[in-house]
N, C-alpha and C positions, 0 to 999 in steps of 0.2 A: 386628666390631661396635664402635659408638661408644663409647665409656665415658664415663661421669658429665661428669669431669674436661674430655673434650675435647670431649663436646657444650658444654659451659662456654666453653669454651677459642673455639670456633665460632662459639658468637653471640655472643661480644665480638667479634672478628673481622669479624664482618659490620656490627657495630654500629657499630665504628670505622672500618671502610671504605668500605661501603654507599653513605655518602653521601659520599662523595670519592671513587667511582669517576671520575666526570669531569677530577678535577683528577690523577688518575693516569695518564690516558691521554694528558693534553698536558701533562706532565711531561718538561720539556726532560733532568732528571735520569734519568730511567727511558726516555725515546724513546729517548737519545743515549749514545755512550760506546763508548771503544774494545772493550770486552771485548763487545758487537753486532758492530764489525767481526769483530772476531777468529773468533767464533762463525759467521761467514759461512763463512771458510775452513774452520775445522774441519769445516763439515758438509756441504762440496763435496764430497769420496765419497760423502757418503748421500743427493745428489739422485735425485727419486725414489721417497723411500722414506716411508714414517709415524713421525710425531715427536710426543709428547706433550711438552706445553709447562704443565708439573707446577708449580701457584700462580701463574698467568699473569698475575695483576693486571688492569692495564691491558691487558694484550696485545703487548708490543711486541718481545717474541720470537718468538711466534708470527706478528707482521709479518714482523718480517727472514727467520725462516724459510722463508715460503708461497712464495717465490716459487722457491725449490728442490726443496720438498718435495711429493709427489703429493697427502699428506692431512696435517693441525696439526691436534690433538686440545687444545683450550686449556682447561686444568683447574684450578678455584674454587673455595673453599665460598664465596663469596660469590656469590649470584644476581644483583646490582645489577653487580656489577666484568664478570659475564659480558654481560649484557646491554650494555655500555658498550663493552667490549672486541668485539662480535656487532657491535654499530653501527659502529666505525670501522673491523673487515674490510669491511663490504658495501660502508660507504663507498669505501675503497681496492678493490673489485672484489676480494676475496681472497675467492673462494668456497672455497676448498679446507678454510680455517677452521671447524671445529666448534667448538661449547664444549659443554662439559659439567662439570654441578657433580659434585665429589667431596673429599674429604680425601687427606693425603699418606699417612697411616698405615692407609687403607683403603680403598685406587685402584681404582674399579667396573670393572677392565678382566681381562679373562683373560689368565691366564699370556703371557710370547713374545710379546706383539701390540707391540710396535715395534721399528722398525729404533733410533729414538733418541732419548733423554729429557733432557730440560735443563729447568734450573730455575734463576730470578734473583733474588734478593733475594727468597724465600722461607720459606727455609727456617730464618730467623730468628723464624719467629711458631710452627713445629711444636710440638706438647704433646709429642712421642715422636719426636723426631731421627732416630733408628736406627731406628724401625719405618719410617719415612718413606722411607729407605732402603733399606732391607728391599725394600720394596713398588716402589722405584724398579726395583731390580735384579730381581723376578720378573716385573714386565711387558715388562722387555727380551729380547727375542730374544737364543739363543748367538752372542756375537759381537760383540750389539751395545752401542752407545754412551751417555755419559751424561757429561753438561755440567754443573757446577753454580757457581754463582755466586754471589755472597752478601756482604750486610757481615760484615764476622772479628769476633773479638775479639784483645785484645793479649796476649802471651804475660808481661808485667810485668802483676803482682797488681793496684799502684797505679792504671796507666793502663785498666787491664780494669775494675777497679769503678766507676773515672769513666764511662767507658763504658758500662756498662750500664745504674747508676744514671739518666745521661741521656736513656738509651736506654728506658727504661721509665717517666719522667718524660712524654719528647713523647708515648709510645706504649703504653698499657698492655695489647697485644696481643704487646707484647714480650715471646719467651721468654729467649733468647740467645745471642750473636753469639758463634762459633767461631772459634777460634782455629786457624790452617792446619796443625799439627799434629793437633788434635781430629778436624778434616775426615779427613785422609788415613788415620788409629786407626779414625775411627768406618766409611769407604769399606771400608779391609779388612776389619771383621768382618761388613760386608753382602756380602762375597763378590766384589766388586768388585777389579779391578788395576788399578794408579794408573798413567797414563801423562802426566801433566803435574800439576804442582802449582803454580802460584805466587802471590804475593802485591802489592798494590800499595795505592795510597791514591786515596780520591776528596775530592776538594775541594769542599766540600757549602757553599751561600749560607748562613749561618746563619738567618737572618729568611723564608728561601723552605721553608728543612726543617723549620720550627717552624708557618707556615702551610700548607703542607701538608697539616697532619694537624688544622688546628684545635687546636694543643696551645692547654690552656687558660690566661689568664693567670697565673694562678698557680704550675702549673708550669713555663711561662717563667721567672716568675723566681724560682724555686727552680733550674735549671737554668743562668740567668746566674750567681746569689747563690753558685753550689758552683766553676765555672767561675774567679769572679774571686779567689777565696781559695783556688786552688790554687797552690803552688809554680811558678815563671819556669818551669821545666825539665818540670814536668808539663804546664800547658799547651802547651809546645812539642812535647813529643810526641803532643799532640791536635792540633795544628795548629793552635792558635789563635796568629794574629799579630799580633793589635792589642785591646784595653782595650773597644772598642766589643761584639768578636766578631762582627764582621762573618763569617766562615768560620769552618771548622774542618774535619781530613779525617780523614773514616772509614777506617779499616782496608778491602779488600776481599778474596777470595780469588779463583782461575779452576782450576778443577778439571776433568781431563778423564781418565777413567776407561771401563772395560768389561768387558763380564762377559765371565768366558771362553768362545769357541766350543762 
């Protein structure tokens, strides 16, 4: 059952996406990126098989998916992102795509129903992390697989509160970015065995991640104004390279995980 908190939590979500589902799904950021190639090979054994494609956005996991997989189960609480994400399968001929609306922390699917569950730059807006996990791991069949993706957070206090603070400035459906530590504490006590962990950074346009979301002017520059009166060494570890802030690079993680047989 939904609680209070994250029916709350749901229709911001939808409020702030709804209507940028279009700009999600041709999002050179979100089409593109190694850790889609990567995910290609990881899920060359599970051709074939049924993959839920858990906070699918735009859809563009359950793209790279479909053409491996018998059935993509591409899962929303957003009605508009699904329908957006429903249009550019038919478009592409990807009939194998279903959407269906649901939440992370109470997946309308029965126990064991897939071979494998991946999830991309989601699991950052979840009310309930761990139940979100929870839920990932009881719809996976003994055995099977689970991909998850996601911007991190920083393991320094400093560069984690810039972070967030930014992060909930462009986005106020932000909950909070993990840190690859967090990820792999919070994977074991949903039951999961970690078989690949690692970390890397993405190089995000500043002015294309801010448009994006519509973040409003004000928090723009509330978000430059925190930005430019940070210590040489702190924006360095943000990635920021130049006075303009043209860029800057998000933390990422690639987590690849399974329940036991």
């Amino acid at each position: 059952m939904m609680t209070q908190t994250h029916a709350a939590q749901a229709a911001h979500i939808e409020r702030q996406f709804g209507i940028r589902a279009e700009a999600y799904v041709s999002s050179d950021v979100h089409a593109k990126g190694a850790d889609l190639h990567r995910l290609i090979q990881v899920l060359e054994p599970y051709r074939g098989g049924v993959m839920l494609d858990l906070g699918c956005g735009g859809g563009h996991v359950s793209f790279t998916a479909a053409p491996l997989m018998q059935h993509v189960v591409a899962c929303d609480l957003s009605s508009r992102m699904l329908e957006a994400a429903a249009a550019e399968a038919a478009r592409r001929g990807l009939h194998q795509i279903e959407t269906v609306s649901g939440t992370a922390e109470a997946l309308p699917f029965a126990d064991h129903h897939f071979d494998v569950v991946v999830s991309r730059y989601s699991a950052h807006h979840w009310p309930d992390f761990e139940a979100g996990l929870r839920q990932a791991y009881r719809v996976l069949k003994p055995g099977g697989l689970a991909v998850f993706m996601d911007t991190a957070g920083f393991a320094e206090a400093a560069a984690d509160t810039v972070l967030q603070s930014i992060e909930l400035l462009r986005d106020p459906s932000h909950v909070r970015n993990r840190t690859l530590a967090e990820w792999v504490q919070a994977l074991g006590r949903a039951g999961f065995s970690i078989e690949d962990a690692r970390s890397d950074s993405l190089v995000m346009d500043f002015a294309a991640w801010l448009a994006r979301m519509a973040t409003p002017p004000v928090h723009e520059a509330s978000i430059r104004a925190l930005l430019a009166c940070l210590p040489h060494a702190l924006r360095t570890r943000l990635g920021v390279q130049d006075e303009a802030i043209s860029s800057w690079a998000v933390p990422i993680v690639f987590l690849i995980a399974r329940r036991a047989a």
